[in-house]
C-alpha positions as CSV (number, residue, x, y, z in Angstrom):
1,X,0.0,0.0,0.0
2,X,1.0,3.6,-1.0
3,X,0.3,6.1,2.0
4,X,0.8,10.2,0.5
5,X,-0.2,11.6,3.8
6,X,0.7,10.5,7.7
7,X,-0.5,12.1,10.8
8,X,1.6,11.4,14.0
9,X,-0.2,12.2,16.9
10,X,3.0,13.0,19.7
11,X,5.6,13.6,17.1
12,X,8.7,12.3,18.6
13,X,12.2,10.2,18.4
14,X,10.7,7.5,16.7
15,X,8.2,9.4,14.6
16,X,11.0,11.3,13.4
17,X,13.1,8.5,12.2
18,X,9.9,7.1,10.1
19,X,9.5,10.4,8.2
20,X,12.8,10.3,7.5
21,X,12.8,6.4,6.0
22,X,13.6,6.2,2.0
23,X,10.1,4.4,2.1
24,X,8.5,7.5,3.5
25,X,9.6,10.0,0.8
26,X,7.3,12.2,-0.9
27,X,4.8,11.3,2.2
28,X,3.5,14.5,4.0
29,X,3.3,14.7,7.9
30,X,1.0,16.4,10.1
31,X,2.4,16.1,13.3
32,X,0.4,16.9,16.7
33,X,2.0,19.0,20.0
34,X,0.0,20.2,22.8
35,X,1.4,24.1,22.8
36,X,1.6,26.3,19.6
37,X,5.4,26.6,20.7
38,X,5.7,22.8,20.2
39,X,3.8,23.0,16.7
40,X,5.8,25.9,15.3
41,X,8.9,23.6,16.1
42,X,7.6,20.9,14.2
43,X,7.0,23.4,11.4
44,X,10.2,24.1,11.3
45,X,11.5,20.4,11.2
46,X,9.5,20.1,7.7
47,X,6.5,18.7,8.9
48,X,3.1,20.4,9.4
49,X,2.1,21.1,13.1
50,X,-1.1,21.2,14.7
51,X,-2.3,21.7,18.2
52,X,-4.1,18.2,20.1
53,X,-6.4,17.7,21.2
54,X,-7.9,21.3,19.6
55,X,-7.2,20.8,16.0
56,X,-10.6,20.5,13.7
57,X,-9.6,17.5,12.0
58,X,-11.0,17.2,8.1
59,X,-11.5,13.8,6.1
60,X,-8.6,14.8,4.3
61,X,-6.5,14.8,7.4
62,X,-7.5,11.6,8.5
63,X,-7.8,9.5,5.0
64,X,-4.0,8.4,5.9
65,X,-1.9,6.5,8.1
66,X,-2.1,7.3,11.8
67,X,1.2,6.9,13.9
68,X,-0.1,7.3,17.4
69,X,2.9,7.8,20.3
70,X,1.4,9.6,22.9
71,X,1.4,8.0,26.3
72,X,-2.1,6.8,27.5
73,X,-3.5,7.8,31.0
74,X,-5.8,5.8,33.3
75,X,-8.6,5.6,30.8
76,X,-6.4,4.4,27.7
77,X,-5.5,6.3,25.2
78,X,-6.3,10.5,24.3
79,X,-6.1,10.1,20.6
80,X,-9.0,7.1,20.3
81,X,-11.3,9.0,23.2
82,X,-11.1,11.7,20.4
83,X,-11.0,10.4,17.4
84,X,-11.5,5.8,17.7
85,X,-14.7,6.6,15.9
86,X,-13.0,8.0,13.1
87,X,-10.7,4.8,12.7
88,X,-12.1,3.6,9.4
89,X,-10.9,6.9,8.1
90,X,-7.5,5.8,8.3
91,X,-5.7,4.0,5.8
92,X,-3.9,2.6,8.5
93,X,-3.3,2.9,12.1
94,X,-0.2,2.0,14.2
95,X,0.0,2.3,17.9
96,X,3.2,2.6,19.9
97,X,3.2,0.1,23.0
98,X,5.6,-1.2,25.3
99,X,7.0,-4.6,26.1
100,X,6.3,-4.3,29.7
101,X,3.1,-5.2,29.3
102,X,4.2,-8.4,29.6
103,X,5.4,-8.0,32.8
104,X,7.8,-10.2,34.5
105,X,8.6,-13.5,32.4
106,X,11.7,-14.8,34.8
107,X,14.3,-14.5,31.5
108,X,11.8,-16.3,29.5
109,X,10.3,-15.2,25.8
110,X,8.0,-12.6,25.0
111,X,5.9,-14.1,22.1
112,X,2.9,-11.5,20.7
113,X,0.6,-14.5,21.7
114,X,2.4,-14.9,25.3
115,X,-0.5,-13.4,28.2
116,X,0.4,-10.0,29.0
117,X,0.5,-9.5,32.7
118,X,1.4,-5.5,33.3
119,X,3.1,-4.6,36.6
120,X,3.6,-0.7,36.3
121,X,1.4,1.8,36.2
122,X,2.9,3.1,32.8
123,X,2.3,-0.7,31.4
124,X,-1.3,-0.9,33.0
125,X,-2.2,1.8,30.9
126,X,-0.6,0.8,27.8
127,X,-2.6,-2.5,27.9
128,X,-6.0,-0.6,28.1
129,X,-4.9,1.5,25.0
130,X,-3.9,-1.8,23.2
131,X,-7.6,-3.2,23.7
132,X,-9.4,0.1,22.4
133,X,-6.8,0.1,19.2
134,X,-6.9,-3.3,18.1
135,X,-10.9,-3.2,18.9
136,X,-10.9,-0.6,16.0
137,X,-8.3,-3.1,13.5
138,X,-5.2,-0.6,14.5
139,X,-1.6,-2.3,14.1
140,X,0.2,-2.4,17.8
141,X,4.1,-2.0,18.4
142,X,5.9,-3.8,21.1
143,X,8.9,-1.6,22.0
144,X,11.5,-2.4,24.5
145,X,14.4,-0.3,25.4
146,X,14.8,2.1,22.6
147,X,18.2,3.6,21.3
148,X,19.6,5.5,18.8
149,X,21.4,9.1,18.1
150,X,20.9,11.6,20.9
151,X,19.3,9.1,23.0
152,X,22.2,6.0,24.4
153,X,24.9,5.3,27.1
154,X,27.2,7.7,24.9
155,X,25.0,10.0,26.6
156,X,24.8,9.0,30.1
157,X,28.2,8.5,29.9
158,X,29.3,11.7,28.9
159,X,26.8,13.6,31.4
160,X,28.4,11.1,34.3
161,X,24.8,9.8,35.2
162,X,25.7,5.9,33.9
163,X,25.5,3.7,36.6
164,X,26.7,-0.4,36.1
165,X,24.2,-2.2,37.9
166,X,24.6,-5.9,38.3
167,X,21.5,-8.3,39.2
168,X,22.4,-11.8,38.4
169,X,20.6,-13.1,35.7
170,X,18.6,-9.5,34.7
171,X,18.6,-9.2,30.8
172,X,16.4,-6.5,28.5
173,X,15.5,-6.4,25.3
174,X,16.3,-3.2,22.8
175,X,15.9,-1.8,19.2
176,X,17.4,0.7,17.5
177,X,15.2,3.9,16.2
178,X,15.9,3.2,12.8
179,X,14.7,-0.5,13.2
180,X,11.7,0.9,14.3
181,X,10.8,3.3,11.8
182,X,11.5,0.4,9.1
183,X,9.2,-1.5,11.1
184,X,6.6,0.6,10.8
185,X,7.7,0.8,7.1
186,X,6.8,-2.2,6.1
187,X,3.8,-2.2,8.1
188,X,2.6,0.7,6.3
189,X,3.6,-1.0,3.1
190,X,1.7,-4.2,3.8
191,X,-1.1,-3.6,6.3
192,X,-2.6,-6.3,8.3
193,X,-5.3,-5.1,10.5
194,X,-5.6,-6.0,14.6
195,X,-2.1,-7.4,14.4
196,X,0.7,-7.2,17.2
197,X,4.1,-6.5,16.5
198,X,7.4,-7.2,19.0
199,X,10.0,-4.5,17.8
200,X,13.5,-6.0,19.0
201,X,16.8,-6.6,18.5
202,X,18.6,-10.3,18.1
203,X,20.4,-10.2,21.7
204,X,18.8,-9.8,24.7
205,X,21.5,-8.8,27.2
206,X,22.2,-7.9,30.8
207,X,22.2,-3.4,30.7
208,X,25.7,-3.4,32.2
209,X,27.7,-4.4,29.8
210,X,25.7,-2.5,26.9
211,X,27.0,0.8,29.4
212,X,30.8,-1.3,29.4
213,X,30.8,-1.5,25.7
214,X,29.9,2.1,25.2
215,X,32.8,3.3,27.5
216,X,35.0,1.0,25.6
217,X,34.0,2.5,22.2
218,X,34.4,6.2,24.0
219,X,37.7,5.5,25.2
220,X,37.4,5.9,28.7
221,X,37.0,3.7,31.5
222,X,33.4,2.3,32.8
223,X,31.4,3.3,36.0
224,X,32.6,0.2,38.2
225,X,29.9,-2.0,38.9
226,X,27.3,-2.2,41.6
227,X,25.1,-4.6,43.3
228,X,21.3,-4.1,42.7
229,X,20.9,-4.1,46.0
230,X,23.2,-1.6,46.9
231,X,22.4,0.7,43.8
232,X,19.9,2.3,46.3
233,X,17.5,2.9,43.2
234,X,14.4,5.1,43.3
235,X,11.2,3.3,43.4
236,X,10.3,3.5,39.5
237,X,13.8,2.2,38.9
238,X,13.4,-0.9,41.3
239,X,10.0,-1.9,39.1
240,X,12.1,-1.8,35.5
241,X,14.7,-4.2,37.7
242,X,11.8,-6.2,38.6
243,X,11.2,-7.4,35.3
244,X,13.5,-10.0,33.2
245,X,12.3,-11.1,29.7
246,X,14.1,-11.9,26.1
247,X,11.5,-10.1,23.2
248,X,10.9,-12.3,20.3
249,X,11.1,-10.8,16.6
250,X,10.2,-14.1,15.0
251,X,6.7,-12.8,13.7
252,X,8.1,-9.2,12.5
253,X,10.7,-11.4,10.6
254,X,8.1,-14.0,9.0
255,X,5.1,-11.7,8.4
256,X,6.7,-8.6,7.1
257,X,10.6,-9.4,5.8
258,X,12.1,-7.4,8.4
259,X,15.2,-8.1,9.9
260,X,17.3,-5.6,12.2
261,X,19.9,-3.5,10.6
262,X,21.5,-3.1,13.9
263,X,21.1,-7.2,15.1
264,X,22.8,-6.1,18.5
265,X,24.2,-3.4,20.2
266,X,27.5,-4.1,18.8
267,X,26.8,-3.1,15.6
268,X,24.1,0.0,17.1
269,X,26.2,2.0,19.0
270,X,29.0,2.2,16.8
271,X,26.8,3.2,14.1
272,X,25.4,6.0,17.3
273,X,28.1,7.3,17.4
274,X,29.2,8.0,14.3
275,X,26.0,9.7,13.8
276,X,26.7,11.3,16.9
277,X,29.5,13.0,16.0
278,X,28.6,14.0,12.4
279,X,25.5,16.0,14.0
């Protein structure tokens, strides 16, 4: 499917690396903020801003693909309360979740079929917003930890807030922006309505040594390691610890051709920080 016109309601890190995939050229984007501030900035980035949840929206700004990225409160998610009745508009809809609403796993698998069992508030709230989108035949994103220029350890590291924290056993799962946006991509490109996506890289790893091989690529020498139970982390830190699960990309792969330009870390942050320095 050929999309001419995409509106991204919360136009953010990963919006912005979809409008910026070869696949996406030529397609105009009407991107949302909540302050005319926000809207003029986006109209200065290329693509046409608007205010949410005020704009008047037209058939014409709704007959294309809807990227929706902005964070759902206790009654699920702004966009559909305002416009879920409007979803057949949409040539298609994508919907920007989390992985932790699978909660804790113990190590084990996230498959899109595996029950989802949220622990945070955050995750609570993404499952709701799931529920009303795929109701309505929307597309929805599994995202885990997600990385990419302006936004990895280089910059914890350089700001001195990386910490090493060691819990035996702990792993996450992570994807690179730009394996994101050429998710979405392909989504776009070959639609198949109500369907769940895990976005994720091939290597699930423990965080410490992600922060190690960033130093190492930085030249300088990595925050020493603590014990988790001596990090003396603030409560919404503790919950992310509290979870331990590998994310499965096996249906991305099989459905829609993708496979991650950045398979691990290894090959992510170098490429970060390269980009990094060219900015």
């Amino acid at each position: 499917m050929i999309v001419k016109h995409m509106i991204s309601f919360g136009h953010g890190y990963t919006a912005r690396s979809l409008a910026a995939h070869p696949d996406m050229t030529g397609v105009s984007v009407l991107g949302t903020r909540r302050t005319i501030s926000g809207a003029a900035e986006l109209e200065a980035s290329g693509a046409r801003g608007v205010l949410f949840p005020s704009h008047a929206w037209s058939a014409e700004d709704l007959s294309g693909a809807w990227l929706i990225s902005i964070p759902p409160d206790d009654e699920g998610c702004p966009v559909f309360r305002a416009l879920g009745a409007r979803a057949s508009e949409a040539s298609w809809i994508g919907f920007l979740s989390s992985t932790g609403v699978y909660g804790d796993l113990g190590g084990g698998w996230a498959f899109e079929e595996t029950p989802i069992a949220p622990l945070s508030v955050e995750a609570k709230r993404r499952a709701i917003a799931e529920k009303q989108w795929l109701e309505v035949g929307a597309h929805v994103f599994r995202l885990p930890g997600i990385y990419g220029p302006g936004r990895s350890a280089f910059d914890r590291l350089r700001a001195g807030r990386a910490r090493r924290i060691v819990k035996p056993g702990q792993v996450f799962s992570r994807a690179h922006v730009d394996d994101i946006a050429d998710a979405l991509a392909r989504s776009i490109a070959n639609p198949n309505r109500g369907r769940i996506y895990n976005v994720a890289d091939d290597a699930p790893g423990p965080p410490q040594d992600v922060i190690a091989h960033a130093a190492d690529l930085l030249g300088v020498t990595p925050p020493p390691e603590i014990a988790f139970e001596d990090a003396n982390l603030p409560v919404a830190a503790q919950r992310f610890y509290s979870e331990c699960k590998r994310v499965s990309n096996a249906r991305l792969k099989a459905e829609l051709g993708w496979s991650p330009i950045y398979k691990t870390y290894h090959q992510g942050l170098p490429a970060v920080l390269q980009k990094d320095a060219s900015i």
